[in-house]
C-alpha positions as a Python dict, from the first residue, in 0.01 Angstrom:
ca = {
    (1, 'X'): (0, 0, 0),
    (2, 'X'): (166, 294, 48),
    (3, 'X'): (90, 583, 322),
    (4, 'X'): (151, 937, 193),
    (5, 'X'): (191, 1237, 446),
    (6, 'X'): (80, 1594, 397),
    (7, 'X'): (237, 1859, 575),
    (8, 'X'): (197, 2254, 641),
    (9, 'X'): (1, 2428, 332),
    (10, 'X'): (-55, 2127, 203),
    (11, 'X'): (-232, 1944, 443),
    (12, 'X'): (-499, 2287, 472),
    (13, 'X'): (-526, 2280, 129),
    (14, 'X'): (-592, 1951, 45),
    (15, 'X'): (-813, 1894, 406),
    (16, 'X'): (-573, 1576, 490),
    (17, 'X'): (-289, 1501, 656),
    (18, 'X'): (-233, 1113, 569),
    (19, 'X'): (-365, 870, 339),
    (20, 'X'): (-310, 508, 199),
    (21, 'X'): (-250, 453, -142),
    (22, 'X'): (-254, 121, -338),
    (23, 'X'): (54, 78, -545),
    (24, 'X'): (8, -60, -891),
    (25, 'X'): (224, -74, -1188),
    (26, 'X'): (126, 225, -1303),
    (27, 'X'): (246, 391, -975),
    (28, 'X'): (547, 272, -939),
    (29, 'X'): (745, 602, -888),
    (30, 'X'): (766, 918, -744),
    (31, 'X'): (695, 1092, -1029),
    (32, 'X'): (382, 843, -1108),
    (33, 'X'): (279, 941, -722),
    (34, 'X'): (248, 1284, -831),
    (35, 'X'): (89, 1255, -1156),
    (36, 'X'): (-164, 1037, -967),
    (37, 'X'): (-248, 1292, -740),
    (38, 'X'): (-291, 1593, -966),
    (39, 'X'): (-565, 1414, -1176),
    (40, 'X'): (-755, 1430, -866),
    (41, 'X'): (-830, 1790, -1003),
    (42, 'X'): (-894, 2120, -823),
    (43, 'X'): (-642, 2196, -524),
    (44, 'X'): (-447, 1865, -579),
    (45, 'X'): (-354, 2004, -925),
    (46, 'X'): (-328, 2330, -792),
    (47, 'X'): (-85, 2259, -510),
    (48, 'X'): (131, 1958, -724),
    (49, 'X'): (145, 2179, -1038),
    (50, 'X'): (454, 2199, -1223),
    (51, 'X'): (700, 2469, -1131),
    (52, 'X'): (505, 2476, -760),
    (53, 'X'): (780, 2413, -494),
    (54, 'X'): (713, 2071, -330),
    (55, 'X'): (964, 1846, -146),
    (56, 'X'): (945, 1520, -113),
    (57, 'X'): (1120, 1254, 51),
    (58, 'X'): (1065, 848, 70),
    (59, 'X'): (1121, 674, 413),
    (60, 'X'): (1266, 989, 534),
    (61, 'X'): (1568, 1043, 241),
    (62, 'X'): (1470, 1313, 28),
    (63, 'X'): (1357, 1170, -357),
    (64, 'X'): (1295, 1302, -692),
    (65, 'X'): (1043, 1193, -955),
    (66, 'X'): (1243, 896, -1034),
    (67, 'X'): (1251, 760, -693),
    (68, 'X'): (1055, 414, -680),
    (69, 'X'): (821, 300, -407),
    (70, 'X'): (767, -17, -264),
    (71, 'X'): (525, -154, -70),
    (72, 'X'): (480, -67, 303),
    (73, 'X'): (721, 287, 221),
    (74, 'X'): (596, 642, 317),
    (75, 'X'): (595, 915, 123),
    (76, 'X'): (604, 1241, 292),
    (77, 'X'): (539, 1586, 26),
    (78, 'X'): (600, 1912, 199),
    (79, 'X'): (716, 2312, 109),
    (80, 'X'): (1044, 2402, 95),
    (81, 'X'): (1146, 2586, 416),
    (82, 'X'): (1289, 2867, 454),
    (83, 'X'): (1544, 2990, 760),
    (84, 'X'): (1601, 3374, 836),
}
């Protein structure tokens, strides 16, 4: 089990800001995270589309798509963000 974390636009858009996730050996990845979630349809594949601007990091280190997950880690997926 895995516990995912939503933060700023995300969390409005998707109406959640945690939930836990059972790994299998399909999801074994960042990247499989992802894909997971956007075949949930409407604004999951809205908000994880390709070319959107998401960040994501794994027991607080940011990760990319190859990243793996393990039991018990947390994923947190958030917008870049911006200083001025």
């Amino acid at each position: 089990m895995i516990t995912v974390l939503y933060f700023a636009r995300l969390r409005e858009s998707l109406g959640l800001d945690r939930e836990q996730i059972e790994l299998s050996s399909s999801l074994s990845t960042v990247g499989d995270l992802i894909a997971h979630l956007r075949a949930r349809g409407g604004a999951w594949q809205t908000e994880l589309a390709p070319g959107k601007p998401v960040r994501i990091a794994v027991d607080q280190d940011m990760a990319n798509p190859a990243t793996p997950l393990a039991d018990g880690c947390e994923v947190a997926l958030f917008p870049p963000v911006t200083g001025g």
